[in-house]
C-alpha positions in Angstrom: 98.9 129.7 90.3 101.1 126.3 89.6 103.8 127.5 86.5 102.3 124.1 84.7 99.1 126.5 83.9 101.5 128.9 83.0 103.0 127.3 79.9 99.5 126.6 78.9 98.2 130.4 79.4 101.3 132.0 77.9 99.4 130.5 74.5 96.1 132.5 75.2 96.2 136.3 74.6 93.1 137.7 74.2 92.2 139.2 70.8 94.8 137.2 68.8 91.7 134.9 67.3 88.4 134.2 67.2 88.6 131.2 67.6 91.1 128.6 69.0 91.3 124.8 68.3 92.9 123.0 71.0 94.0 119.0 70.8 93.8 118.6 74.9 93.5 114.5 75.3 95.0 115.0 78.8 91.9 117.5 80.3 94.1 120.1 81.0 92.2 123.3 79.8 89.7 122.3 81.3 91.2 122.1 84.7 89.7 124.3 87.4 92.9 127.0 87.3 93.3 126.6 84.1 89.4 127.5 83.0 89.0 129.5 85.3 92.2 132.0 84.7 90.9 131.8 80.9 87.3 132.9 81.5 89.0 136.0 83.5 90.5 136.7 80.4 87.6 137.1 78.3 87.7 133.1 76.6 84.9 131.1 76.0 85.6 127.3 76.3 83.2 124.6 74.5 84.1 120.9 74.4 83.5 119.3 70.9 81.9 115.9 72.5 79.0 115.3 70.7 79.1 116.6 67.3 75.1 117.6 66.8 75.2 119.1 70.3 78.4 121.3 69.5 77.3 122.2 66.1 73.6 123.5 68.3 76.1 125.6 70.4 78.0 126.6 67.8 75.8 127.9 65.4 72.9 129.0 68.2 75.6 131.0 70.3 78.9 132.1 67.9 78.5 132.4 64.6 75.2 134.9 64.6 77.4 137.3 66.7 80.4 136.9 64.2 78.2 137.5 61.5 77.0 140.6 63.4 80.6 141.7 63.3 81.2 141.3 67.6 84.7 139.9 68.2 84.3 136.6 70.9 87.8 134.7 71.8 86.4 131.2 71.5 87.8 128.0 72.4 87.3 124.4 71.5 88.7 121.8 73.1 88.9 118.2 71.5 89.2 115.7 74.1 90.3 112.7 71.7 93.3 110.3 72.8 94.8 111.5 69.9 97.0 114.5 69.9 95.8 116.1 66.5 92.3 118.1 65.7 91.4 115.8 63.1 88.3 114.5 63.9 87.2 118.5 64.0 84.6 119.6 61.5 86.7 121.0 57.9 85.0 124.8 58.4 86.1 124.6 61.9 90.0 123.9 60.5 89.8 126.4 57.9 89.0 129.2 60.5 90.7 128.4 63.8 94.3 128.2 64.9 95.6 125.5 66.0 97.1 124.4 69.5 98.3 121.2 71.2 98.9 120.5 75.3 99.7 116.6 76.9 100.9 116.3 80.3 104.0 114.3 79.0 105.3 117.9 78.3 104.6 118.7 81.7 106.2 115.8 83.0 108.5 114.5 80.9 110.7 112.5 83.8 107.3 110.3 85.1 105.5 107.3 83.5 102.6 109.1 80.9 100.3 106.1 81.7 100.5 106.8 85.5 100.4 110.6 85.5 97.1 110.2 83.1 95.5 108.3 86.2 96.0 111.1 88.4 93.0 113.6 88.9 93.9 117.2 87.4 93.4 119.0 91.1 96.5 117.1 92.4 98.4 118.3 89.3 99.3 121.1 91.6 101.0 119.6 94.1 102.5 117.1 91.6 104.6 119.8 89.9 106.1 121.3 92.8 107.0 117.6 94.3 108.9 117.1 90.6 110.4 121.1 91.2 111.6 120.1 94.2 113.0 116.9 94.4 114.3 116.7 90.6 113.5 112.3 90.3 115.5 112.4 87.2 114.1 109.4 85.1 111.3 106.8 86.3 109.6 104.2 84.9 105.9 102.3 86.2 106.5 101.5 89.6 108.5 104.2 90.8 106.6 106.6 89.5 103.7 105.4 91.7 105.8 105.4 94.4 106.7 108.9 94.1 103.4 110.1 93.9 102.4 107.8 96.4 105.0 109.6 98.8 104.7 113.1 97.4 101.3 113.8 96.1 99.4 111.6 98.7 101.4 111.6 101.4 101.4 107.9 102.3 104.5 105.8 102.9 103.7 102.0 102.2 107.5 100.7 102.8 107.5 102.3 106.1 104.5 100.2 107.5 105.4 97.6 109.9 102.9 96.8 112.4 98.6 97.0 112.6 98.7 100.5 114.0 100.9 101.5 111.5 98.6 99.8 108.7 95.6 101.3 110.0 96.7 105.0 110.3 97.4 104.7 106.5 94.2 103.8 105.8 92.2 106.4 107.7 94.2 108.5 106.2 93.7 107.4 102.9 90.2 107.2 102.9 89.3 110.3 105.0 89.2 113.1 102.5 87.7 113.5 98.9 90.6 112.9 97.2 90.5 109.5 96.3 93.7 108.0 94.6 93.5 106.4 90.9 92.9 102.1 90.7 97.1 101.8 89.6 98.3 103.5 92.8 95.7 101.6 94.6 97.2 98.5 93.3 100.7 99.5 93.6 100.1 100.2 97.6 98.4 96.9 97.8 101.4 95.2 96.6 104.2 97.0 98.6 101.9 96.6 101.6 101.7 92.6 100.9 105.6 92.5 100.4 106.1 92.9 104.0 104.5 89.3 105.0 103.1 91.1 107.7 99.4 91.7 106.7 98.6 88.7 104.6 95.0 88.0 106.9 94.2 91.4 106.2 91.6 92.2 102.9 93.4 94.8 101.4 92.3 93.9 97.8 88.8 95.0 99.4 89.8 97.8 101.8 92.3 99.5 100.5 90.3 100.5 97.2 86.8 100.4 98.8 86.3 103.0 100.9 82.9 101.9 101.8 84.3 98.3 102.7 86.9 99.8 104.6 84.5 101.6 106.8 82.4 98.5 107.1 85.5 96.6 108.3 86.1 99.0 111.1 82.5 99.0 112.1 82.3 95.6 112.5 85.4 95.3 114.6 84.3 98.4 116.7 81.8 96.4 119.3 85.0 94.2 119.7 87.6 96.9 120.8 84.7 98.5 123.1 84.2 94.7 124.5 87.7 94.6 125.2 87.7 98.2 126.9 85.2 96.9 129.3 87.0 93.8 130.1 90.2 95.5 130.1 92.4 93.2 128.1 94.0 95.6 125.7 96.6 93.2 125.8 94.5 90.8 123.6 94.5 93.8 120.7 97.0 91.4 118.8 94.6 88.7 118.6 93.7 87.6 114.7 91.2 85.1 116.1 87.7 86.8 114.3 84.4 85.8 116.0 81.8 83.7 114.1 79.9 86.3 111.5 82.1 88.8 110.2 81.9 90.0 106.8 85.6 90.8 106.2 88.5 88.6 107.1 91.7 89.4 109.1 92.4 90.6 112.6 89.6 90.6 115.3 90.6 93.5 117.3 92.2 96.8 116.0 94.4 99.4 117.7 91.9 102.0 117.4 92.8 103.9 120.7 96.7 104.4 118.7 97.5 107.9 118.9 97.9 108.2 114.8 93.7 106.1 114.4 92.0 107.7 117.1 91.0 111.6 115.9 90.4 109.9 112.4 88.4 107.6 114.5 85.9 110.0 116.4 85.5 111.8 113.4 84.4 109.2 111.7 81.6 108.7 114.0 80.9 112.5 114.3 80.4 112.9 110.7 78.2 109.7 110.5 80.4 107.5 108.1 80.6 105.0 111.5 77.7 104.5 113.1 77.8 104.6 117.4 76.4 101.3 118.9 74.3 99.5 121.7 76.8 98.1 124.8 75.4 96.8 128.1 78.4 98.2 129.5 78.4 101.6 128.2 78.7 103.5 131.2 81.8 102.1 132.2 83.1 104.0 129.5 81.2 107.3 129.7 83.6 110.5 129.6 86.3 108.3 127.4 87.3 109.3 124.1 85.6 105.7 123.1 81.9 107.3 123.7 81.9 108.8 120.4 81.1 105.6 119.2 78.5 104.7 122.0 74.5 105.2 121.3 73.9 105.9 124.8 76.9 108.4 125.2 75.3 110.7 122.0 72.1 110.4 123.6 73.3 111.0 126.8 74.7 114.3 126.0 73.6 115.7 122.3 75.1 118.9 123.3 78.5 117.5 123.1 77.5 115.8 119.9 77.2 119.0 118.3 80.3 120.4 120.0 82.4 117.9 118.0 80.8 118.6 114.9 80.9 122.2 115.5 84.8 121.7 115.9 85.5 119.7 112.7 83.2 121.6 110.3 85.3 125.0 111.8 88.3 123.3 111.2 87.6 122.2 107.4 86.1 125.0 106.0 87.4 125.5 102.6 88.5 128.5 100.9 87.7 130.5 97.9 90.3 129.5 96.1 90.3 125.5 96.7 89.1 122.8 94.1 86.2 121.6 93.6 86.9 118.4 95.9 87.3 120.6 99.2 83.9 121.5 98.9 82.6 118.1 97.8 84.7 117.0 101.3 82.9 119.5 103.4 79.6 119.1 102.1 79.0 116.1 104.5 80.5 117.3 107.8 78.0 120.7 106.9 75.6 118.1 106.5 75.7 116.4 109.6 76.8 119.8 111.3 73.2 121.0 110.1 70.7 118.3 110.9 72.4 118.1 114.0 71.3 121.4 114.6 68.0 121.4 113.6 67.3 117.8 115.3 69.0 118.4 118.7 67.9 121.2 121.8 70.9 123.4 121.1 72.8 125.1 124.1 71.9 129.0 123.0 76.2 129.6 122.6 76.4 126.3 120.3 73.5 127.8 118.2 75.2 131.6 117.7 78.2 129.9 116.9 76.6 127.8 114.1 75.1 130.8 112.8 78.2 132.7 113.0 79.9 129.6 111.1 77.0 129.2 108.5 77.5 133.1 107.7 81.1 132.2 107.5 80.2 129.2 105.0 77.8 131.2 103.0 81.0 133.9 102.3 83.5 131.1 101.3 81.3 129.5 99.0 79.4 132.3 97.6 83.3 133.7 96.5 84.2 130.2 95.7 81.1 130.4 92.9 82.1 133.6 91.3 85.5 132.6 90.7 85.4 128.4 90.2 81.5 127.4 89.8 81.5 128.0 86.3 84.3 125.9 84.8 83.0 122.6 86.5 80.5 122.2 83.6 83.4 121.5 81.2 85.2 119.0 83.3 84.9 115.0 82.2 82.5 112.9 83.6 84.5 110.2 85.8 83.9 111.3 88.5 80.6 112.8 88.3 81.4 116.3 88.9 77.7 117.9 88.1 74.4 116.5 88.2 74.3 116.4 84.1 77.3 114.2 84.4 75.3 110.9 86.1 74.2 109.3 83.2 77.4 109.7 81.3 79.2 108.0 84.4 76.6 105.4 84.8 76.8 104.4 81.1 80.1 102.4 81.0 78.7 100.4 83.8 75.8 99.5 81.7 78.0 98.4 78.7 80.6 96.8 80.4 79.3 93.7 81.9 78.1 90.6 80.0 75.5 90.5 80.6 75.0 94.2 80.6 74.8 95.4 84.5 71.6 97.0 85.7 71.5 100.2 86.7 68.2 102.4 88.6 69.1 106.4 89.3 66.6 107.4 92.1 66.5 111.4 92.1 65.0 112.6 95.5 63.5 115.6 94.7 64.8 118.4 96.7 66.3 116.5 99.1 69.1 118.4 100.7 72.5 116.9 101.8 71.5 117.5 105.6 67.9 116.1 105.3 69.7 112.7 103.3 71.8 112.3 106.6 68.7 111.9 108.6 67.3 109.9 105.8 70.4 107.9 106.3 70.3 107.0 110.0 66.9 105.7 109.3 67.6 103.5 106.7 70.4 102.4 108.5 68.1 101.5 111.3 65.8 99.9 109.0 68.2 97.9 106.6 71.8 97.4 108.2 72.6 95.0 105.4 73.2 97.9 103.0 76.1 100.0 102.7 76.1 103.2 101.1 79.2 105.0 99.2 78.7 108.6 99.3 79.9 111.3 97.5 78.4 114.7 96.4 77.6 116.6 92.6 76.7 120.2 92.2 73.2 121.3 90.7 72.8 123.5 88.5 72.1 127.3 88.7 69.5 128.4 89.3 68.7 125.5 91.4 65.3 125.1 90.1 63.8 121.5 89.4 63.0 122.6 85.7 66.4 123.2 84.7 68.6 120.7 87.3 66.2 117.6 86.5 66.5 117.8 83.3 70.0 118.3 82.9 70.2 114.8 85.2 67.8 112.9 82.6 69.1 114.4 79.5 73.3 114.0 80.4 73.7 117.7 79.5 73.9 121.3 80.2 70.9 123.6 80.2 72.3 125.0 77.1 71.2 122.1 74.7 67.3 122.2 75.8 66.2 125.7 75.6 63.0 125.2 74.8 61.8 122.7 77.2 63.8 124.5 80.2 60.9 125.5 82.1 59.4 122.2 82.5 59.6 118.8 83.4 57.6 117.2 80.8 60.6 116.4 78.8 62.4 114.2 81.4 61.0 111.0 79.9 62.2 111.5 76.2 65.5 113.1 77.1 66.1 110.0 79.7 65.4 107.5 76.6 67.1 109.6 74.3 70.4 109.6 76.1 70.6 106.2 76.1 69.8 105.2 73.1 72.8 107.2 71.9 74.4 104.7 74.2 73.2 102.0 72.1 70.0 100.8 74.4 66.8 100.8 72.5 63.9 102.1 73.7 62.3 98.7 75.7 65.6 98.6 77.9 64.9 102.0 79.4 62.1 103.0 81.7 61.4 105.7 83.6 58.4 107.1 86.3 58.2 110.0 88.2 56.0 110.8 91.2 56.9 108.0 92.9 55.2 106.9 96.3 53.9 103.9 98.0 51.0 104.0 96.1 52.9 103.1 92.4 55.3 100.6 94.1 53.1 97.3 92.2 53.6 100.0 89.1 57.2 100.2 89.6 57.7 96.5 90.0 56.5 95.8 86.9 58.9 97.9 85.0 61.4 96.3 86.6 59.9 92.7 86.1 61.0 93.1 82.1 63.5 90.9 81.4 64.4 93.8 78.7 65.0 96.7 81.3 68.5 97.7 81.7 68.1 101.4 82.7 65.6 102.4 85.0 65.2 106.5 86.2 62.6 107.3 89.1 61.7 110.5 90.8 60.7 110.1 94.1 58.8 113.6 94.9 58.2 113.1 98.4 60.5 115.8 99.7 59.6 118.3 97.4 56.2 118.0 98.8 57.0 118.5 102.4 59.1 121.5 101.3 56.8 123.2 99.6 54.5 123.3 102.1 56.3 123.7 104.8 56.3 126.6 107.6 58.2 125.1 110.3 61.4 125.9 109.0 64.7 123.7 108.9 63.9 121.6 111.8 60.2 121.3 110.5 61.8 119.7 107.5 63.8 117.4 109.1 61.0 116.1 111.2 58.7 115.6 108.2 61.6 113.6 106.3 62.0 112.2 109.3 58.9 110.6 109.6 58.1 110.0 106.0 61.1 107.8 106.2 60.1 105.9 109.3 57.0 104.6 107.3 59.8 102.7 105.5 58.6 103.9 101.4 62.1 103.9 100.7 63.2 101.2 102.0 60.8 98.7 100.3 61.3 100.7 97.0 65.5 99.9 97.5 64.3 96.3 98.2 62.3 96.1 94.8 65.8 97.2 93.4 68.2 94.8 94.4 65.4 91.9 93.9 65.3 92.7 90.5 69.2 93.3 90.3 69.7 96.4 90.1 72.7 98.4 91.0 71.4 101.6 92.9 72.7 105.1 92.6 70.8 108.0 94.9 71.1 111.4 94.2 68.8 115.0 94.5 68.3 117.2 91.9 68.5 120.5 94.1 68.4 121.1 97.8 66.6 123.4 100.0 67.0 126.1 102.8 65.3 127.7 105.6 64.8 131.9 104.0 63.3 134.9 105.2 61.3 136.8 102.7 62.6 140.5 101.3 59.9 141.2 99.6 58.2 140.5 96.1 59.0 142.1 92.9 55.9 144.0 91.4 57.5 142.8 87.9 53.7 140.6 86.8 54.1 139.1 82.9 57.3 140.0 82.4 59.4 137.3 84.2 59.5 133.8 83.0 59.4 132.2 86.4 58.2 133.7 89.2 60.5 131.5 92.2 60.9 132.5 96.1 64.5 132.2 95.6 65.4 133.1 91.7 63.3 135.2 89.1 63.6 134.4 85.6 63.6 137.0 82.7 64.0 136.8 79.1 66.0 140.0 78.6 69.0 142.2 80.8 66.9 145.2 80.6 64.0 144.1 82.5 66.0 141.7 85.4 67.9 144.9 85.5 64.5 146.9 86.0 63.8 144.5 88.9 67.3 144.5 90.2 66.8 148.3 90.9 64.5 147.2 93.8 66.6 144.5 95.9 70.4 145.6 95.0 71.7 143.0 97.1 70.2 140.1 94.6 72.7 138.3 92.2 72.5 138.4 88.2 73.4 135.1 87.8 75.6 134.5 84.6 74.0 132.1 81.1 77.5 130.7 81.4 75.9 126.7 80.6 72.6 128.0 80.2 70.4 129.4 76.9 71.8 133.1 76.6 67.6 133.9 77.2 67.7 132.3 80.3 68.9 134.9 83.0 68.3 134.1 86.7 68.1 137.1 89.2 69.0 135.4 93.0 67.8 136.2 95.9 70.9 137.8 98.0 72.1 135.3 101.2 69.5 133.2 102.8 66.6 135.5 101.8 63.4 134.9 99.2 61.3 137.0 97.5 58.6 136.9 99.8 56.7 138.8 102.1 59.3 141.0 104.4 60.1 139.1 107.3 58.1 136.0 106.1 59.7 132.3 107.0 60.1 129.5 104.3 61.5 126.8 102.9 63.0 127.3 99.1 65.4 126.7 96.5 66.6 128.0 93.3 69.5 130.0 95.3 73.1 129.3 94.7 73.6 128.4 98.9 76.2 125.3 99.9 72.6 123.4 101.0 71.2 124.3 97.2 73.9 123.7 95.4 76.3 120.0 96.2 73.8 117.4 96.4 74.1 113.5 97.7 75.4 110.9 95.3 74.9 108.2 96.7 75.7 104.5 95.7 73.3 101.6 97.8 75.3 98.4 98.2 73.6 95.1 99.3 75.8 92.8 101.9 75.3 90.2 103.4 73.4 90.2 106.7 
């Protein structure tokens, strides 16, 4: 544990007070470490955000068991710029000490305003870079700099020629960890210093991820023409053929020894997409095949080889951030439809059940010890599903006029099933561009519960009473936003979805007046449900439901109407054996294949007697009424032996979901 989380824990002994007020503008007890080491210790953590939700928790959860005399070490956190607990409620004041943290304590030699930009995960590293090197004194610039070189990694001044430029930015962009807009900027303008790279777009690629991948993929047919022709020599040339979307060089080094494994990966994992060549078997058993339709389909088998190899070599740990699972979800992803989609060789398919056993481990102790601090952490980025709409409302406010914004949920769409979603829609519109990232659902992963938590911008905890339905999505959805300031005509939202309701969807989004518009397209959920072909049954059917091209017409209707597009799932699914069914009738609340849900510890414990190996899953987020008993591994409570497709579980496929933003370019 990084000592910075030690001068913050040092403050937190357990029994000293019931309750603890903490001023923490900065997000620091919220930090995974930091929540984490705290909840070992017995603390509670609530954020005072909204005041009629907090005073719900409050009063619902706290005060009846003080008033029944149980001690509780409590903590709320005030996430206010300002460094004092003013804005608390008075009874709250009277009855809580009083404690303060701001990283300019922490790191009292480096610009506040830059530090602030960082995310809290690299806070880590941060402090032992400041340990070890001493800076003294720095202002703006050279604190970027040093974070630049010592949190990131990546050496702007040192930059002198293409290959050299685009290592950098491979390396940048490969990875979760995204770096803040100001050290964005700041490498933007050392990198322009030089002279050397003014044709290059780096006020689009170097911030864009997205854009920077669509600038390699559009100069990828080029460096394969020039394979075939063989004139590497004419890799210097700037000269950019007729119809490219993004300025500067033709021709990049892309065989360079510090591009190319970024490269292949790229195309393994899916963010590059391979391409047609007349001459592709010129170059068949070169490294440049990865990027060559014919060379996958040639030989899928080595496909999955390569994918088999960088989801092995990325698999996090149970003790990593958030991010390095958010990273790995997407090279699981493809790793998994791959699978499923392509005639396996029977040692590739042992090993990617040995690996998925391996995966389930990691994650399932990753859970235990991290899972349940994420709920707490700030919204920007997204982090959890309930997060969305409070990341989607700035963009809403902040243009003039206000920007447009449509939040499709998939329902139940896995992240594996959305890559072969992808590679349709890909196929189908290659003007659009899609930024990917990942959120986690909700526990149990059930569409009651993580649905709602999407439409309503909050933890389980503050809707109790509608939790075992989806009825409520519609109010919560308006309600959210008109405490965002939109009334009640700028918000629409549908569910059940399908081509049949696309003439009803247009004219929501006709109305000059709609600004917010949620859909749930239920599609997937469907096929799930009554499936009994397994994995690879699933990924046929989505598949071929995508092929008839719903989706794509519905992401047309979108951007017609102007509206920015944001994809996501509310849950995802996997392929489980059946252990057997509880005999528990009336007394659970929900009767699912993969979690069974029960009013009261003494009966889930009754049922827990009869499968040991299933998971009381904590109310940590959730009504204290709401207690979810989980089917053990990759099993349901089904029939012995019997094959399905489920969810509800707390499984890597269940749990991190797509989030997905749907750019329009030009063709």
């Amino acid at each position: 544990m990084g000592s910075w989380r030690e001068e913050i824990l040092r403050e937190f002994t357990p029994g000293v007070a019931r309750l603890t007020l903490v001023a923490d503008p900065d997000g620091l007890l919220t930090e995974e470490g930091v929540s984490a080491a705290l909840r070992e210790r017995g603390f509670e953590i609530i954020p005072f955000e909204d005041p009629l939700a907090f005073r719900f928790a409050y009063e619902s959860k706290y005060r009846g068991r003080w008033d029944r005399g149980e001690l509780t070490d409590l903590v709320v956190v005030l996430r206010s710029p300002s460094r004092d607990l003013d804005h608390l409620p008075f009874d709250l004041l009277q009855a809580g000490r009083k404690l303060r943290f701001c990283l300019g304590d922490l790191f009292p030699n480096l610009s506040l305003p830059v530090v602030e930009a960082l995310d809290r995960s690299r806070l880590d590293v941060l402090h032992l870079a400041q340990t070890q090197h001493a800076p003294g004194m720095l202002g703006d610039n050279a604190t970027k700099d040093f974070l630049l070189c010592h949190v990131y990694q990546l050496a702007p001044e040192v930059v002198s020629q293409p290959s050299d430029l685009l290592s950098l930015l491979l390396k940048k962009h490969y990875g979760e960890h995204r770096l803040p807009g100001v050290l964005d900027e700041r490498l933007v303008f050392v990198l322009r210093q030089t002279g050397r790279f003014d044709d290059w777009p780096l006020s689009q690629i170097v911030s864009d991820r997205q854009a920077f991948y669509s600038f390699l993929q559009e100069r990828w047919p080029v460096f394969v023409g020039y394979l075939v022709a063989l004139e590497e020599r004419q890799l210097g040339d700037s000269t950019a053929p007729a119809g490219l979307q993004f300025g500067g060089p033709a021709a990049l080094p892309f065989g360079h020894d510090g591009a190319r494994p970024y490269i292949g990966n790229l195309f393994t994992e899916g963010a590059l997409r391979p391409i047609d060549h007349p001459q592709a078997e010129q170059l068949a058993g070169q490294w440049v095949a990865v990027g060559l339709r014919a060379g996958r389909e040639r030989d899928p088998s080595k496909h999955l080889e390569r994918l088999l190899e960088s989801a092995g070599s990325s698999l996090p740990s149970g003790e990593c951030p958030h991010q390095d699972w958010t990273a790995f979800a997407p090279r699981w992803a493809a790793l998994t439809a791959a699978a499923c989609s392509a005639t396996a060789q029977g040692g590739q398919q042992r090993r990617f059940v040995e690996l998925r056993e391996e995966v389930d481990g990691q994650f399932s102790a990753w859970m235990s010890k991290r899972y349940h601090t994420l709920h707490n952490l700030p919204p920007f980025p997204p982090v959890m599903c309930h997060h969305l709409p409070r990341y989607l409302a700035p963009l809403v406010a902040a243009g003039r006029p206000a920007t447009k914004v449509a939040l499709v949920v998939l329902d139940g769409l896995a992240f594996d099933q959305w890559v072969t979603l992808r590679e349709v829609l890909v196929r189908q519109r290659p003007e659009l561009r899609y930024d990917e990232s990942a959120v986690f659902a909700w526990v149990p992963t059930l569409t009651s519960v993580c649905r709602q938590a999407i439409f309503a911008g909050r933890a389980p905890l503050y809707f109790p009473s509608t939790i075992g339905s989806t009825n409520n999505d519609s109010a919560a959805w308006t309600q959210f936003w008109a405490d965002a300031g939109r009334g009640a005509n700028e918000v629409a939202y549908r569910r059940g979805v399908g081509e049949s309701c696309l003439a009803e969807v247009e004219e929501l989004l006709s109305s000059p007046k709609t600004q917010v518009v949620g859909l749930v397209v239920d599609k997937v959920d469907k096929i799930m449900h009554g499936m009994q072909l397994g994995s690879a049954g699933m990924h046929s059917q989505v598949r071929q439901w995508a092929e008839e091209g719903f989706l794509a017409k519905l992401l047309d209707l979108l951007h017609r109407y102007g509206f920015t597009v944001f994809l996501t799932s509310d849950h995802g699914n996997i392929e489980a054996i059946g252990c057997g069914s509880p005999k528990e009738g009336a007394t659970a609340e929900l009767l699912g294949l993969r979690a069974r849900v029960y009013p009261e510890q003494v009966l889930r414990a009754e049922v827990r007697k009869e499968f040991p190996d299933a998971l009381d899953w904590p109310a940590c987020g959730l009504p204290e009424d709401y207690l979810a008993l989980i089917a053990s591994g990759r099993t349901a409570f089904k029939k012995e032996g019997t094959r399905v497709v489920a969810h509800g579980g707390a499984c890597l496929e269940e749990v991190v979901v797509p989030f997905v933003r749907v750019i329009p370019t030009s063709p």
